[in-house]
C-alpha positions, 0 to 999 in steps of 0.5 A: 567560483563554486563547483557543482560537481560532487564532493569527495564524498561522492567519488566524483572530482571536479573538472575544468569542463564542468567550470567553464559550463558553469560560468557560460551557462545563461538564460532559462536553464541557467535560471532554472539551476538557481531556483533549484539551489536556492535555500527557499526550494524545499519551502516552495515544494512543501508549498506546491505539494499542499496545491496539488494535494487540495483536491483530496479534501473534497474526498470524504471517507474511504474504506477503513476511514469508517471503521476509524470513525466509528471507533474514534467517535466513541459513544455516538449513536453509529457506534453503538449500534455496531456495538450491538453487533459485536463489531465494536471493541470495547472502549471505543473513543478512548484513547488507551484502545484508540491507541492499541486497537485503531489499527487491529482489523482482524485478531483471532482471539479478539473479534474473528469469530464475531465477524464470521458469525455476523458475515463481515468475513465470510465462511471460508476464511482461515482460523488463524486470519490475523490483521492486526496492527500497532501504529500508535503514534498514527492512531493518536493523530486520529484520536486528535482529529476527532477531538478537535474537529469531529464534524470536519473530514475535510479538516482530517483531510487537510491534516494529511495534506500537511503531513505530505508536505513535511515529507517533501520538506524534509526529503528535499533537506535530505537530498541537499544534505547530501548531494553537494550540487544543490541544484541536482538536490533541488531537482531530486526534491521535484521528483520527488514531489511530482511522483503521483504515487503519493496521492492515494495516500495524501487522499486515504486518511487512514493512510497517514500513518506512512506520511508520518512514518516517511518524515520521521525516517528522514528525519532520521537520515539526517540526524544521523548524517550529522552524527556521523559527518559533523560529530554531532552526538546529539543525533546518536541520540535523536535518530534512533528515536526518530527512527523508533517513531518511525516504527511507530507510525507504521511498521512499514518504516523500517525501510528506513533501516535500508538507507542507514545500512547503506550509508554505514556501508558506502557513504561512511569512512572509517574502519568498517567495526566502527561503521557498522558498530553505528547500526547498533542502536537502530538494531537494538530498536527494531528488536525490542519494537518487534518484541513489543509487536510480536508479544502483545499480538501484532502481525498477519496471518491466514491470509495472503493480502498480507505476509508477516516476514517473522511469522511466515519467514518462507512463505515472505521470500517467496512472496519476495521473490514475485513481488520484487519486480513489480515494485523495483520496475514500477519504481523504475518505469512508473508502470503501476505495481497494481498491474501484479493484482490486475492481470491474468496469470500469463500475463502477470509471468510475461510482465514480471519477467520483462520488469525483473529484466529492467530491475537488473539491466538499468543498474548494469547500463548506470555501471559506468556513473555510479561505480566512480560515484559513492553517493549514487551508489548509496542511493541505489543500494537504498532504493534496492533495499528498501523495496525488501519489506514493502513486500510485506503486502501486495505491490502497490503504488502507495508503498513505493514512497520509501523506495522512491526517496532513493530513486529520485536521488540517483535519478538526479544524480544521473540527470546532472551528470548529463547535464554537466557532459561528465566524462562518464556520459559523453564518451562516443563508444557504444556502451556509454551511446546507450548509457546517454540514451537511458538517461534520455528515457529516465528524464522523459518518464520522471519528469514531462511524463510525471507532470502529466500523470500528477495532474492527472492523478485526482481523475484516474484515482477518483474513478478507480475508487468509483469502481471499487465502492460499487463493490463495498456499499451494498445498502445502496441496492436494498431498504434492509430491515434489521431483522432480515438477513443479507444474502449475496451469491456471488461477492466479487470482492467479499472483502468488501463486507467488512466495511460496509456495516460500518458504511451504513452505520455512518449513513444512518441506514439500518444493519442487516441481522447478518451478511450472508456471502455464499461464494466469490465471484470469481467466475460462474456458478451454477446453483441449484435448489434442492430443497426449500431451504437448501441451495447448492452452488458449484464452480463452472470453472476451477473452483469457487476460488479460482478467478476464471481464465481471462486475457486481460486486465481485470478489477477480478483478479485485484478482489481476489488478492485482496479478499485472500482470507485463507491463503495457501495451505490450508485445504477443505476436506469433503465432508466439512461443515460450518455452522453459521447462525440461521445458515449451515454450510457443507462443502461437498466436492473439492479438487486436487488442491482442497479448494471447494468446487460445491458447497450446500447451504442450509437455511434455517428459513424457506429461501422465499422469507422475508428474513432473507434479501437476496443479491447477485454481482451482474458483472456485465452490469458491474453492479448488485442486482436482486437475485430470485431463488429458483424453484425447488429443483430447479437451477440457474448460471450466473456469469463470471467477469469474461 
């Protein structure tokens, strides 16, 4: 009779009580058991998650699918109108620049100055702001959407869809690979499947880079387990190369360098030069792909959306340090890491001090499971570990798809060993009482509760998109002519505008001349005519950048995370100016910090021309509303979001 307990490997042995559960064990949860151990199980789960993943075919493009589109197409004539604009880069639809550049946002030496000089990046943003990205095994399965089926996104759509499903294949191989208890490997795969932070990226074309990176990385996990248990050389070989396409997708994927650790340093046995000597290979291809990186230009800058942990190494530890929590007691509660973005300052210090409780106080209560047990130990040390370079960006649901692959697995693990009445569970002191009752919370939240958010997920994505597309397709709002240029008061995501030429473009409207964005709207303004080309705008508030002082959840603190073009040390001075084609901008007030609290703007035509479309963000309304120069000499407020 096969026990179901954990190998040697895991540290756990095998008991008469575990045997004689298993031999009783009849009805439901004796059929549930089985399915989960069956060699058919990750290909029902691959099957499953392209079911629930169908809804995303029907979503079209978001965001940066448009600037892909554009780029991918090539010579169409969307794309040489955005050409005219300079927002295009040379070679558009090539596979050499499709290659190189899909991914590149923002490079100062490249398009920068063109953006700012059109208002696809607005007047304050920093010299340096870099968002550039190498991923060129992804943008080569966009350059092959667009060669096989250009007119179908729905196809494109699919395409992400399958990618999931390899990730929920290979995952499930990776957990019965390595649990030895193949219905607790079963259940890990389900975990895995039902966790609904992987929608958004199934959804988001322009995120399957992190699919295809997660299914190379684990792949990879399991080449060099085979390597390493079954002396398979072949995966000397082949895992590094695994884990170099990895890198190749995105460079998110070297989370994946966390689990190898881990394995070398709890799983794997043997004298710990040789353990560790078996890291050298992915050591030497994470250096020479960060050499490659670094060298041809890749990386971020100047903002603080994203925080380059080689090129500002200080400025990612603190970013670490705030960001952590979010993301580990997201992982652990599924309470959103959104939340760090969402909430006012006070409430942003209160969660993160109660999530780095959690971060801290679930391990310490699992003490007594996974200190006996190796394999819960690799994957705790896995999930912790992985969670570092996520910190790269602002915390989100999407990027904890690399930290959930240990989650669920010692999840799992936990769960069976409640489920077997393991010694470790059922003491009656009061310690393992509580240890009984956070496994009780774990099951109730990663699975009945993860049933219903999962299938909730497609509503509560496809509203929260709803509220953020107000802010990107301003064209719906004004008929603009090409000759006018586009003013908006007071953006509450100026971010937005980098997309929204290419929105336009893909819709068949016309381009503005430029995009002309005054101030954030962060909070209230005041703005003054001083003249009758001249408007001046001060922060009612703290200043222009700073959100407005509120107590609760708002969308405004998300947009500004996101529309951080200049990050922290990089102050105004009184007295600066920027000049802008047909737009002069002075700041002539700043605070403490270098932050402008009144800044003039100059235009080179009366305010009442028709060369100018005026909007303002009503933020009682949540939408863009046409906005009327006062008379000279004469002023109005506009409202901040509390």
């Amino acid at each position: 009779m096969e026990c179901d307990c954990v190998s040697d490997r895991g540290g756990v042995v095998c008991d008469a009580g575990a045997l004689e559960l298993k031999a009783t064990e009849t009805g439901l949860a004796g059929r549930a058991r089985r399915v989960l151990a069956s060699r058919r199980w990750p290909f029902l789960l691959a099957a499953l998650a392209i079911v629930v993943s169908l809804p995303t075919v029907r979503t079209g493009l978001m965001t940066d699918d448009y600037m892909h589109r554009a780029m991918l197409l090539g010579d169409a004539e969307s794309a040489r109108q955005l050409a005219d604009m300079g927002l295009m880069p040379k070679g558009s639809g090539r596979l050499g620049p499709v290659l190189s550049d899909l991914f590149v946002a923002v490079e100062p030496n490249e398009n920068l100055e063109r953006f700012q000089a059109y208002g696809t990046l607005p007047w304050w943003t920093d010299d340096g702001y870099r968002v550039a990205f190498w991923r060129p095994l992804a943008s080569l399965t966009h350059w092959l959407d667009y060669r096989l089926f250009p007119n179908s996104i729905g196809l494109m759509h699919l395409h992400n869809i399958l990618w999931f499903a390899a990730v929920v294949f290979v995952a499930a191989l990776l957990y019965r690979r390595l649990i030895d208890a193949t219905w607790i490997a079963g259940l890990a795969g389900l975990l895995y499947l039902l966790n609904d932070d992987s929608y958004f990226p199934t959804m988001w074309l322009a995120n399957r880079n992190l699919l295809i990176s997660l299914v190379f990385g684990l792949v990879a996990l399991i080449l060099h387990d085979r390597w390493r248990t079954d002396h398979w050389k072949g995966g000397a070989v082949l895992a590094p190369l695994c884990f170099l396409a990895c890198l190749l997708a995105t460079e998110g994927g070297i989370a994946i360098f966390a689990y190898l650790f881990a394995y070398e340093a709890v799983l794997a046995s043997g004298a710990r030069a040789r353990r560790f000597g078996a890291l050298v290979p992915y050591v030497a291809v994470i250096l020479a792909w960060r050499l490659v990186y670094s060298l041809q230009g890749y990386g971020a800058s100047g903002g603080g959306y994203y925080v380059d942990p080689v090129r500002h190494p200080a400025a990612f530890l603190v970013a670490a340090v705030k960001r952590l929590p979010f993301l580990l007691g997201g992982q652990w509660t599924t309470s959103p890491p959104e939340l760090h973005s969402f909430l006012p300052p006070a409430g942003g210090v209160l969660l993160w001090c109660l999530l780095a409780l959690v971060v801290v106080l679930i391990p310490l209560g699992l003490w007594p499971l996974w200190r006996a047990n190796r394999r819960m130990r690799f994957w705790l040390a896995g999930m912790y570990g992985a969670a570092l370079p996520v910190c790269a960006t602002v915390p989100m649901s999407r990027a904890l798809l690399f930290v959930a692959v240990g989650a669920f697995g010692l999840i799992a693990e936990c769960l069976g060993a409640w489920w077997r009445r393991a010694d470790e569970v059922c003491r009656a002191d009061r310690s393992h009482r509580l240890l009984r009752l956070l496994i009780v919370g774990l099951f109730v939240t990663h699975l009945p509760w993860a049933v219903v958010t999962r299938a909730c997920a497609a509503k509560v994505t496809s509203k929260a998109q709803k509220r953020l597309s107000r802010t990107l397709a301003i064209g719906l709002y004004l008929r603009l002519l090409p000759d006018q240029d586009l003013v908006i008061v007071n953006a509450p995501n100026p971010a937005s505008f980098a997309y929204d030429p290419f929105w336009a473009a893909h819709h068949g409207k016309a381009l503005p001349a430029g995009i002309r964005t005054l101030a954030p709207g962060y909070g209230p303004v005041e703005i003054v005519r001083t003249g009758p080309r001249r408007l001046v705008i001060r922060s009612i508030a703290e200043s222009l950048f700073d959100c407005q002082e509120g107590h609760r959840p708002d969308p405004v603190f998300f947009y500004r995370d996101l529309s951080d073009v200049r990050g922290t040390g990089r102050p105004f001075k009184a007295g600066a100016r920027i000049t802008l084609p047909r737009l002069v901008i002075d700041v002539l007030t700043v605070d403490d910090r270098g932050l402008p609290t009144e800044v003039a703007f100059e235009f080179e035509a009366v305010l009442e021309a028709r060369t100018l479309r005026w909007l303002w963000w009503n933020w009682n309304r949540r939408h863009f509303v046409v906005f009327r120069p006062p008379p000279v000499g004469h002023g109005v407020c506009l409202p901040g979001p509390f």
